[in-house]
C-alpha positions in Angstrom: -13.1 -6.7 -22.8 -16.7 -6.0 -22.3 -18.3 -3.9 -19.8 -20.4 -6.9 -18.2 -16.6 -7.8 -16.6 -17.0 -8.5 -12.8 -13.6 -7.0 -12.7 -12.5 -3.0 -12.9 -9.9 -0.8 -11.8 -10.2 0.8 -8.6 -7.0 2.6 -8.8 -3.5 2.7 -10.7 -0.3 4.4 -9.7 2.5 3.5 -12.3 4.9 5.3 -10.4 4.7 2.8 -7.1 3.8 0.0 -9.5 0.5 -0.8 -8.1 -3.3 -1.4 -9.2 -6.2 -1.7 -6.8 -8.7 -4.0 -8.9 -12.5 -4.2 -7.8 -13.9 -7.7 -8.0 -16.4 -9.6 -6.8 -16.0 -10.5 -2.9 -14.6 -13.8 -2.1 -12.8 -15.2 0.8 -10.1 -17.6 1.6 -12.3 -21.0 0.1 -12.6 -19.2 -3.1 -9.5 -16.7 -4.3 -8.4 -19.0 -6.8 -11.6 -19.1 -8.6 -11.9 -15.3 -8.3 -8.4 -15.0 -9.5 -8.7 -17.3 -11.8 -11.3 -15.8 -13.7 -9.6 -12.6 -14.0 -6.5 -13.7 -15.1 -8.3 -15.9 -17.6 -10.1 -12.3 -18.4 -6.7 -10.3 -19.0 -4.4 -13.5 -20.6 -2.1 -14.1 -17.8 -1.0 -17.1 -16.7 0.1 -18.6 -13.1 4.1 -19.1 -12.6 3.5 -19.7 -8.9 1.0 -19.8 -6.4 1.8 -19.1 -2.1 -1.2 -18.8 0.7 -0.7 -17.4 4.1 -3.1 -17.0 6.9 -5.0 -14.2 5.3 -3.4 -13.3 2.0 -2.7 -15.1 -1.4 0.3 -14.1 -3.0 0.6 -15.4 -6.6 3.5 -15.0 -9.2 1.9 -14.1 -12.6 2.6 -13.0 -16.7 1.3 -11.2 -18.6 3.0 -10.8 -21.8 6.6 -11.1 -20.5 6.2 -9.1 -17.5 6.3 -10.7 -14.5 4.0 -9.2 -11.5 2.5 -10.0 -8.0 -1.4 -10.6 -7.9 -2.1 -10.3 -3.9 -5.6 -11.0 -2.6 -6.7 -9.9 1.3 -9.9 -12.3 2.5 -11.0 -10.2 5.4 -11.1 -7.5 2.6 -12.0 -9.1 0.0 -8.7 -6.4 -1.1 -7.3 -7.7 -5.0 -4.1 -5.7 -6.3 -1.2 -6.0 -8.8 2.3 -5.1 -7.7 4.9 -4.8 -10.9 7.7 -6.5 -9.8 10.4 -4.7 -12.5 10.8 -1.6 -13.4 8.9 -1.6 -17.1 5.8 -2.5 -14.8 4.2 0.9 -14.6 3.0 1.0 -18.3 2.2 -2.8 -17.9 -0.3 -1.6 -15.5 -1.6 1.3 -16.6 -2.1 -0.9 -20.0 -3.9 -3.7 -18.2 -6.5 -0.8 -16.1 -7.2 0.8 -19.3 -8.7 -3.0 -20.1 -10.7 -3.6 -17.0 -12.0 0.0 -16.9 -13.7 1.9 -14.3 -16.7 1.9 -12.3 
């Protein structure tokens, strides 16, 4: 990954299964293309996709391991939540790749 990513970590806790990722701001309109792009950036892909009024919720892998990638418009809030218990090192593995700022 290079440093010109749009993209870093703001924070990781493997034990709660949880990364805070910074990213460029975006709204409801455009999440996907925001999302998108960083999952393009990190090699996941989309197993399912769910909008509410003011969240995205979307069902992601990343090399087997299956998490939540949540985005808050008013926000402009984008996390990971592991969904199974191996999670943790899956997201300590993927901030070590988007770095920090």
């Amino acid at each position: 990954m290079t440093g010109s990513s749009p993209y870093w970590c703001r924070h990781v806790d493997s034990a709660a299964r949880l990364l805070e990722i910074g990213s460029p701001d975006f709204d409801y309109d455009n999440f996907a293309e925001v999302a998108e792009a960083l999952l393009q950036h990190l090699g996941m892909t989309v197993l399912e996709q769910e909008a509410n009024a003011d969240l995205h919720v979307w069902l992601v892998d990343f090399e087997g391991c299956q998490l939540l990638l949540k985005g808050e418009h008013y926000s402009s809030q984008m996390w990971l939540e592991g969904l199974g218990s191996d999670a943790g090192e899956t997201l300590l593995f993927l901030a070590g790749l988007l770095g920090k700022r």
